[in-house]
C-alpha positions in Angstrom: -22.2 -68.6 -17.6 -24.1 -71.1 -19.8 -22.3 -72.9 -22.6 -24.2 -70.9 -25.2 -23.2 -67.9 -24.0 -19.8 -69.1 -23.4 -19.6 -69.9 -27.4 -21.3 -66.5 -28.5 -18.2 -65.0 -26.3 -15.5 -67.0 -28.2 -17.0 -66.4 -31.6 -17.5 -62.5 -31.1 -13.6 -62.7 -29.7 -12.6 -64.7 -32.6 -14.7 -62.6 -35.0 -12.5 -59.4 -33.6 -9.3 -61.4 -34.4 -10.5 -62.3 -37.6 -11.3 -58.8 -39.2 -8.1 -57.1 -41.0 -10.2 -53.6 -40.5 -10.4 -54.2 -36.8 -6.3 -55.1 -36.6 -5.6 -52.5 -38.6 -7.5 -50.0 -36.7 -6.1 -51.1 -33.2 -2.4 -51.2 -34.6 -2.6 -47.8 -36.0 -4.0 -46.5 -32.5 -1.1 -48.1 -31.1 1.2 -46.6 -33.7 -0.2 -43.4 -33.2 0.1 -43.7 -29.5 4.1 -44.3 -30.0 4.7 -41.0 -32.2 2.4 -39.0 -29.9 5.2 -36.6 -29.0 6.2 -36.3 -32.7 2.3 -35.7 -33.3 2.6 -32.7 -30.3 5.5 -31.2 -31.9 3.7 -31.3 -35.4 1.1 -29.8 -34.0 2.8 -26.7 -32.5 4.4 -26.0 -36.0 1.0 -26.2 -37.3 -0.5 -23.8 -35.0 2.6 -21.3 -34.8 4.1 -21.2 -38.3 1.6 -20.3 -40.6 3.6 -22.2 -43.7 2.5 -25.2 -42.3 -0.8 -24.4 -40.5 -2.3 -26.7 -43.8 -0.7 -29.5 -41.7 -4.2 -30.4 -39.8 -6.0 -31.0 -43.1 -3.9 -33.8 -44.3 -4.5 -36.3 -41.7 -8.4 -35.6 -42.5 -7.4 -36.2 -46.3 -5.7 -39.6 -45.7 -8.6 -40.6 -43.6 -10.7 -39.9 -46.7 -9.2 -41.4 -49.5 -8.2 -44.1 -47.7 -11.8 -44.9 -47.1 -12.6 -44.3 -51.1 -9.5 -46.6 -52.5 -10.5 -49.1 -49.7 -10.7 -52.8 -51.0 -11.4 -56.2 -49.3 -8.6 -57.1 -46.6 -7.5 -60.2 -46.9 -5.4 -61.3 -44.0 -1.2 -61.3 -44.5 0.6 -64.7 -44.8 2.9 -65.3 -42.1 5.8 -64.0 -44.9 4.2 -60.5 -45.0 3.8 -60.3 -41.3 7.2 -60.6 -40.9 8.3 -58.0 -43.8 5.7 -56.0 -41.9 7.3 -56.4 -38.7 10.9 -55.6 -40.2 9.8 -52.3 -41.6 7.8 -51.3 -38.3 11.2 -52.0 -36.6 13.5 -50.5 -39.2 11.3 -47.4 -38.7 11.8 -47.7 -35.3 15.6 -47.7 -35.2 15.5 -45.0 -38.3 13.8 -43.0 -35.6 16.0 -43.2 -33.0 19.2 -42.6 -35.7 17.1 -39.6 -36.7 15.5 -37.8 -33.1 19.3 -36.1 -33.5 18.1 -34.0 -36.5 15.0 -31.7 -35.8 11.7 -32.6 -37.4 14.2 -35.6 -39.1 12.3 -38.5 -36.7 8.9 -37.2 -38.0 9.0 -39.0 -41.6 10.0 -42.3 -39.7 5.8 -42.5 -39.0 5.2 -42.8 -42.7 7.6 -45.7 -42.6 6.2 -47.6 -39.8 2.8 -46.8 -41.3 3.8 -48.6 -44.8 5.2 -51.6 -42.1 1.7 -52.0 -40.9 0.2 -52.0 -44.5 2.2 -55.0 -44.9 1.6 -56.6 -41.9 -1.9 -56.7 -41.5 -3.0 -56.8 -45.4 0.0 -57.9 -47.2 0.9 -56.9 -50.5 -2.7 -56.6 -52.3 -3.1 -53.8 -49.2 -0.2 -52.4 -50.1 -1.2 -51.5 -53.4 -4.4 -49.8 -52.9 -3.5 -48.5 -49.1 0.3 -47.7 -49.5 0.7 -44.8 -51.7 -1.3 -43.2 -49.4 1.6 -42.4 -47.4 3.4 -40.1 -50.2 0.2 -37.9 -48.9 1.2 -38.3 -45.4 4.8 -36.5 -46.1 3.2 -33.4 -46.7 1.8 -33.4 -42.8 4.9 -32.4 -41.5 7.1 -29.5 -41.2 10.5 -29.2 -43.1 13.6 -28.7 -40.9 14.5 -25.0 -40.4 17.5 -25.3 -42.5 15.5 -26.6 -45.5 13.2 -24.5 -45.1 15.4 -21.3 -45.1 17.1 -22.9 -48.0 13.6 -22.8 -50.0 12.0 -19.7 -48.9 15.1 -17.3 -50.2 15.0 -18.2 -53.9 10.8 -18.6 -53.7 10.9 -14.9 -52.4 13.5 -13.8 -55.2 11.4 -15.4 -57.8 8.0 -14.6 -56.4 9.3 -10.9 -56.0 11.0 -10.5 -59.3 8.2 -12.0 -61.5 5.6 -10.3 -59.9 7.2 -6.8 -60.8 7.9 -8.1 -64.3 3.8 -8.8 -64.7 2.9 -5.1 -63.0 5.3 -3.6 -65.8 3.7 -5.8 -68.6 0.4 -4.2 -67.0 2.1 -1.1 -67.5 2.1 0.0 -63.7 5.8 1.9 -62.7 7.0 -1.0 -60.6 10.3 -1.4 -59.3 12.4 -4.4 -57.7 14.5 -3.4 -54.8 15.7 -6.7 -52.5 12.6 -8.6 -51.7 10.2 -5.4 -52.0 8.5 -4.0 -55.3 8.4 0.1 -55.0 4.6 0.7 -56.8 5.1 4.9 -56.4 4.6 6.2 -53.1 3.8 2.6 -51.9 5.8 -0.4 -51.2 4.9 -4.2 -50.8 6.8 -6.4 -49.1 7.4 -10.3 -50.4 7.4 -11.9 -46.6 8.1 -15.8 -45.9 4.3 -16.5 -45.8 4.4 -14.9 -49.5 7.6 -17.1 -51.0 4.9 -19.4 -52.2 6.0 -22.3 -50.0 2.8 -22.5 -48.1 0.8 -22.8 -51.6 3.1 -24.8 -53.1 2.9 -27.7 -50.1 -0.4 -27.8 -50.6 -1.0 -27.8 -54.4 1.2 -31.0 -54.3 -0.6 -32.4 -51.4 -3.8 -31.3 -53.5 -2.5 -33.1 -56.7 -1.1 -36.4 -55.0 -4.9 -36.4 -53.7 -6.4 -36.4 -57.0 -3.8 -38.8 -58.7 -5.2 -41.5 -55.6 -8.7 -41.3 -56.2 -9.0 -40.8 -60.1 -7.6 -43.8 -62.6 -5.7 -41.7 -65.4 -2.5 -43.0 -67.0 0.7 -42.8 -65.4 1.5 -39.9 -68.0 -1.4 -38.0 -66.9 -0.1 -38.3 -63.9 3.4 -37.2 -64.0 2.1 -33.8 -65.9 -0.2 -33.2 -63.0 2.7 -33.8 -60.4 4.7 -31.5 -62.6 2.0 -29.1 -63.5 1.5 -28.2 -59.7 4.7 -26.5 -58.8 4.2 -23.7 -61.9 0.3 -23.4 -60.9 1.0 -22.9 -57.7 3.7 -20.2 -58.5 1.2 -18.9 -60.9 -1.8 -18.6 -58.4 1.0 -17.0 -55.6 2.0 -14.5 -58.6 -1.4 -13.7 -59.1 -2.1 -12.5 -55.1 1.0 -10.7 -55.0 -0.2 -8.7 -58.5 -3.4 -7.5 -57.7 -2.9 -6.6 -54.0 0.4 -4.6 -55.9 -2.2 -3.1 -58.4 -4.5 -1.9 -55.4 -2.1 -0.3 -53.2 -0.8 2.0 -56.4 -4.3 3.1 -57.2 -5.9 3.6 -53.9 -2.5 4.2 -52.0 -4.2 5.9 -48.8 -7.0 3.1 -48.2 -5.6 0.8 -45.8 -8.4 -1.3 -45.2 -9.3 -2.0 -48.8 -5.6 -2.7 -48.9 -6.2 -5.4 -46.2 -9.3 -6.6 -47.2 -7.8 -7.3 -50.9 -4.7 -8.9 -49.3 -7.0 -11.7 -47.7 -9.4 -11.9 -50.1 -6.4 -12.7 -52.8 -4.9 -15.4 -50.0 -8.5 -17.4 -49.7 -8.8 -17.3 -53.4 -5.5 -18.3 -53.8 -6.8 -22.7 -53.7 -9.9 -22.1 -55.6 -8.1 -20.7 -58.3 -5.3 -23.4 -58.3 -7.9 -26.0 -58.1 -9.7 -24.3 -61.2 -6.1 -24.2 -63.6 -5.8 -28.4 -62.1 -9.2 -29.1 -63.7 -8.2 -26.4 -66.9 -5.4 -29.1 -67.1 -7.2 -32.6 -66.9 -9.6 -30.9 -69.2 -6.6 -30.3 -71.8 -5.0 -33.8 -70.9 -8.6 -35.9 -71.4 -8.6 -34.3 -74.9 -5.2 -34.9 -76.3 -5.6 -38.6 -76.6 -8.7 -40.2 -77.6 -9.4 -43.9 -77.3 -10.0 -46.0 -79.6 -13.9 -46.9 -79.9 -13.3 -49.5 -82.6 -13.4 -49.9 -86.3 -15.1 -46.9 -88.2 -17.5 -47.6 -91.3 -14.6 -46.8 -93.6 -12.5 -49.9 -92.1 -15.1 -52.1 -92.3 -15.6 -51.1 -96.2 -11.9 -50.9 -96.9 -10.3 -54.0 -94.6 -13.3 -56.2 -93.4 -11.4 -59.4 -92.9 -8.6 -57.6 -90.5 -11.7 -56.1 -88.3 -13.6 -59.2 -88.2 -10.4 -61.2 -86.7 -9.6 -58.4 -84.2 -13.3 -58.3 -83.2 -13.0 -62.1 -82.6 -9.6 -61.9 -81.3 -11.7 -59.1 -78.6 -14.8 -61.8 -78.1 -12.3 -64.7 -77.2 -10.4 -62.4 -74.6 
């Protein structure tokens, strides 16, 4: 090997240990490597229990908004590489406390993947990259104790205000446990009908569009607050107009089917449509301040000429 080459070797090598993007992509294979197993068991949740068959999609999000908050990467002082490396091993021993409790060892990934913000890009990093992982919760499934805990109120409340909206509609509805009698016809308010499922993903949906979009943090905490009633609203919704369909065509069982998964795939479009109905409302409360009208200028010209300087020499 000649010396040229030789040097074009180092500096290609060097080049690799050089780039942040490059670390951070080979420690996140690595840290993905070491949760595989938890990644396996994710995936059998995802692909078996239909409240949390969203569970593929959020990876894909991350992936996403990463890339459109991504910023230069500077690379972490030797301070942040060790903050970096404490977290990573925190994690690691949270995990281990944790494998005891099912699903419980799961959330320690979002941990560790904070740890390697740090570690690679430091605290500018963890600005842009790190509430990313508030995303990341929503890829995993709940324990089955929390989950049973949730799903019997959200099936009390999704059954009970559903017949309240087919009485307002003036339809003979009845409550009785977690079915609504509609005549000769019954529906039953199952787990996959609680709402959970929507509700997962409506915040997973909102937390998305609170990363990519600058808003104030008010605006903000109505949208994180606004999604649990939208996405009770939209789950309402399905439940009322597959109710109104069995009582008037009570002996068509495949319109009754068809309307039952037309209302579930509509169920996101229309909770994405009341999100934008709500940023709509929210950009027009409050309008900024486009500077001094005519009448201030006529009224108090001295005070807008200083703050116009006072603007210049900022």
């Amino acid at each position: 090997m000649s010396n040229s080459e030789s040097v074009q070797k180092n500096r290609s090598a060097s080049a690799f240990y050089e780039n942040p993007w490059l670390i951070f992509g080979g420690f996140l294979l690595l840290l993905i490597f070491s949760y595989w197993n938890m990644f396996v068991n994710a995936a059998k949740e995802w692909s078996s229990n239909e409240l949390y068959s969203h569970g593929y999609l959020i990876p894909i999000l991350a992936v996403i908004i990463l890339y459109m908050r991504r910023q230069p990467l500077r690379p972490s002082t030797f301070n942040e590489r060790l903050i970096g490396i404490g977290v990573i091993l925190a994690a690691s021993v949270l995990r281990v406390f944790m494998s005891s409790f099912e699903t419980g060892d799961m959330y320690t990934f979002v941990i560790a993947f904070v740890g390697l913000i740090i570690l690679v890009g430091g605290t500018p990093m963890l600005r842009w990259a790190g509430p990313i992982s508030f995303l990341l919760l929503f890829m995993f499934p709940l324990p089955h104790t929390a989950t049973q805990q949730l799903l019997v109120p959200m099936q009390h409340f999704a059954t009970r205000a559903s017949t309240i909206v087919l009485k307002i509609l003036g339809f003979a509805a009845f409550q009785d446990g977690n079915s609504i009698s509609l005549g000769a016809s019954r529906i039953d308010i199952i787990e996959q009908c609680s709402g959970l499922k929507m509700t997962t993903i409506f915040l997973a949906l909102s937390i998305s569009l609170i990363l990519i979009n600058e808003r104030e943090w008010w605006e903000n905490l109505i949208i994180m607050l606004m999604a649990i009633p939208i996405a009770l609203v939209t789950n309402i919704t399905r439940i009322v107009t597959t109710g109104m369909v069995i009582f008037l065509f009570p002996e068509s069982e495949g319109l009754k089917k068809f309307v039952h998964d037309a209302a579930g795939l509509g169920m996101v479009p229309l909770a994405i449509a009341l999100l934008v109905l709500l940023q709509y409302v929210l950009s027009h409360i409050f309008v900024e301040d486009s500077g001094p009208t005519h009448l201030d200028m006529i009224e108090n010209p001295q005070e807008v000429f200083w703050k116009d300087q006072k603007k210049i020499e900022d």
